[in-house]
DRENMI-286324 format. One record per residue: residue number from 1; residue in one letter; chain; x, y, z of N, C-alpha, C in turn. Coordinates in nm, 4 decimals. Layout:
(site NUM "a" "A" (X Y Z) (X Y Z) (X Y Z))
...
REM end
This chain:
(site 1 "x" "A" (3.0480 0.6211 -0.0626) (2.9366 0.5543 0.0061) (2.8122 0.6420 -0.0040))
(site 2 "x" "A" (2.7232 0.5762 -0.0225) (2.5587 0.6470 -0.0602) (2.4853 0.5843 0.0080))
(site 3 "x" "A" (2.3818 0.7012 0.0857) (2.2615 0.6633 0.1223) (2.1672 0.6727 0.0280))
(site 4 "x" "A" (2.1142 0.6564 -0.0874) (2.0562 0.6337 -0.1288) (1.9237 0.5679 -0.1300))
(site 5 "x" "A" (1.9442 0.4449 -0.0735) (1.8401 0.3388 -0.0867) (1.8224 0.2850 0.0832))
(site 6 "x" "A" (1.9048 0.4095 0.1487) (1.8273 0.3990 0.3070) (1.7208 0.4938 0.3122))
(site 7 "x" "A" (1.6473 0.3838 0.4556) (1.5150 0.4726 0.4549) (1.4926 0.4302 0.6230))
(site 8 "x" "A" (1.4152 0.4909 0.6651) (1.3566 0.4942 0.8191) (1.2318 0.4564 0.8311))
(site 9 "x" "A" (1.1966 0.3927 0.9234) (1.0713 0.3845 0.9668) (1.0372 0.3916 1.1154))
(site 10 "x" "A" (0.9189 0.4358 1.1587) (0.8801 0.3999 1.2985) (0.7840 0.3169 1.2853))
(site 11 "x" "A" (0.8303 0.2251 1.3868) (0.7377 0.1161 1.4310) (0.6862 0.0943 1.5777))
(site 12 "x" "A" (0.5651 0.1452 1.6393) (0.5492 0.0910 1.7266) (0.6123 0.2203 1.8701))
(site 13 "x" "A" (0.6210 0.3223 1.7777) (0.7114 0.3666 1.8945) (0.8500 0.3914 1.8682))
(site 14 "x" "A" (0.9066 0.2825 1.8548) (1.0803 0.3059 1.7816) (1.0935 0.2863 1.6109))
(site 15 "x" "A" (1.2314 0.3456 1.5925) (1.2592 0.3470 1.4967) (1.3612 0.2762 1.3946))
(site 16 "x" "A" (1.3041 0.2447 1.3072) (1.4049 0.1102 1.2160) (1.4453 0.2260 1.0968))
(site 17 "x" "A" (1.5860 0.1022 1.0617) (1.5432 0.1321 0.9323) (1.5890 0.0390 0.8510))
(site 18 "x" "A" (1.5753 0.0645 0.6996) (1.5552 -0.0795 0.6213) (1.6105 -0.0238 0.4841))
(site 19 "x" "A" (1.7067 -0.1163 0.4476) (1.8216 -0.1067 0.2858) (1.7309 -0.1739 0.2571))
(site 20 "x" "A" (1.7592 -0.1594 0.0807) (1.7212 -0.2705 0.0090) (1.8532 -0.3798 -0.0714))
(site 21 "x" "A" (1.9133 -0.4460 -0.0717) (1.9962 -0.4520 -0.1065) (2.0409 -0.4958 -0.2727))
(site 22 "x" "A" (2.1220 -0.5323 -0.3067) (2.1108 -0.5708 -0.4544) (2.0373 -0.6587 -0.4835))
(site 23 "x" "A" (2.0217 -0.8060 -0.4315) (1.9664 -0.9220 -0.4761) (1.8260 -0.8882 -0.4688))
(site 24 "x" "A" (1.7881 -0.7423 -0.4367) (1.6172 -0.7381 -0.4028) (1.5718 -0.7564 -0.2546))
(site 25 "x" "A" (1.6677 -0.7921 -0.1664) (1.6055 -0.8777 -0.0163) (1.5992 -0.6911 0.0078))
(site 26 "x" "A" (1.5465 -0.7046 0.1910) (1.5812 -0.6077 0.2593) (1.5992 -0.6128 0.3735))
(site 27 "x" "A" (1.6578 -0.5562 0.4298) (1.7440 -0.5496 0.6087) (1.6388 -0.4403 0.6784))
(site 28 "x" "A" (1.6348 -0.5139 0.7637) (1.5942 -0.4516 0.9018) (1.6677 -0.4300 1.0167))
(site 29 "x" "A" (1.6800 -0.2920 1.0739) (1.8003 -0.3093 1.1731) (1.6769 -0.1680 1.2565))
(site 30 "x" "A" (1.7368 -0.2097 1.3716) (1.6961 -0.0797 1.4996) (1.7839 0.0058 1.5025))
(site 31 "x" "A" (1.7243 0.1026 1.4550) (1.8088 0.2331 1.4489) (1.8400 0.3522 1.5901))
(site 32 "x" "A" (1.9045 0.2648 1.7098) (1.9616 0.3055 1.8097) (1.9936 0.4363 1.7707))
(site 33 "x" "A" (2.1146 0.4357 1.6935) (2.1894 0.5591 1.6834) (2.0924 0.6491 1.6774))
(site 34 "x" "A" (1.9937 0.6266 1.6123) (1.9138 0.7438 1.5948) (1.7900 0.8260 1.6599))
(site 35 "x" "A" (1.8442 0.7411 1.8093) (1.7530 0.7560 1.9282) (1.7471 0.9075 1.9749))
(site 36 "x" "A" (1.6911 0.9283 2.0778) (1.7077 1.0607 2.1188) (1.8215 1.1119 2.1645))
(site 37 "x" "A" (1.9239 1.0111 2.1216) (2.0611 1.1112 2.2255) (2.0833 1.0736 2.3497))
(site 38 "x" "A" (2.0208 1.0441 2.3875) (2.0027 1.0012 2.5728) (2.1653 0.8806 2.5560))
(site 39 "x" "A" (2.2122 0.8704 2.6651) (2.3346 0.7733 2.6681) (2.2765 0.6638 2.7681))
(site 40 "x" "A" (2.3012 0.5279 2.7488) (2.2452 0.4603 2.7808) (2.2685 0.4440 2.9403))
REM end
């Protein structure tokens, strides 16, 4: 498994991040995990 073609972004304050996938599309997901640590 490869990260490769992951990437991060902040938006707004929080942080996404976004594959690209084969067909060309791309995913957007909220990247919780990668919050400060804090437990909810």
């Amino acid at each position: 498994m490869t990260t490769d073609n992951l990437r991060t972004v902040w938006l707004f304050g929080k942080q996404y991040w976004w594959e690209r996938l084969a067909d060309g599309r791309l995913t957007l997901q909220k990247a919780a995990w990668l919050s400060t640590g804090r437990n909810p």
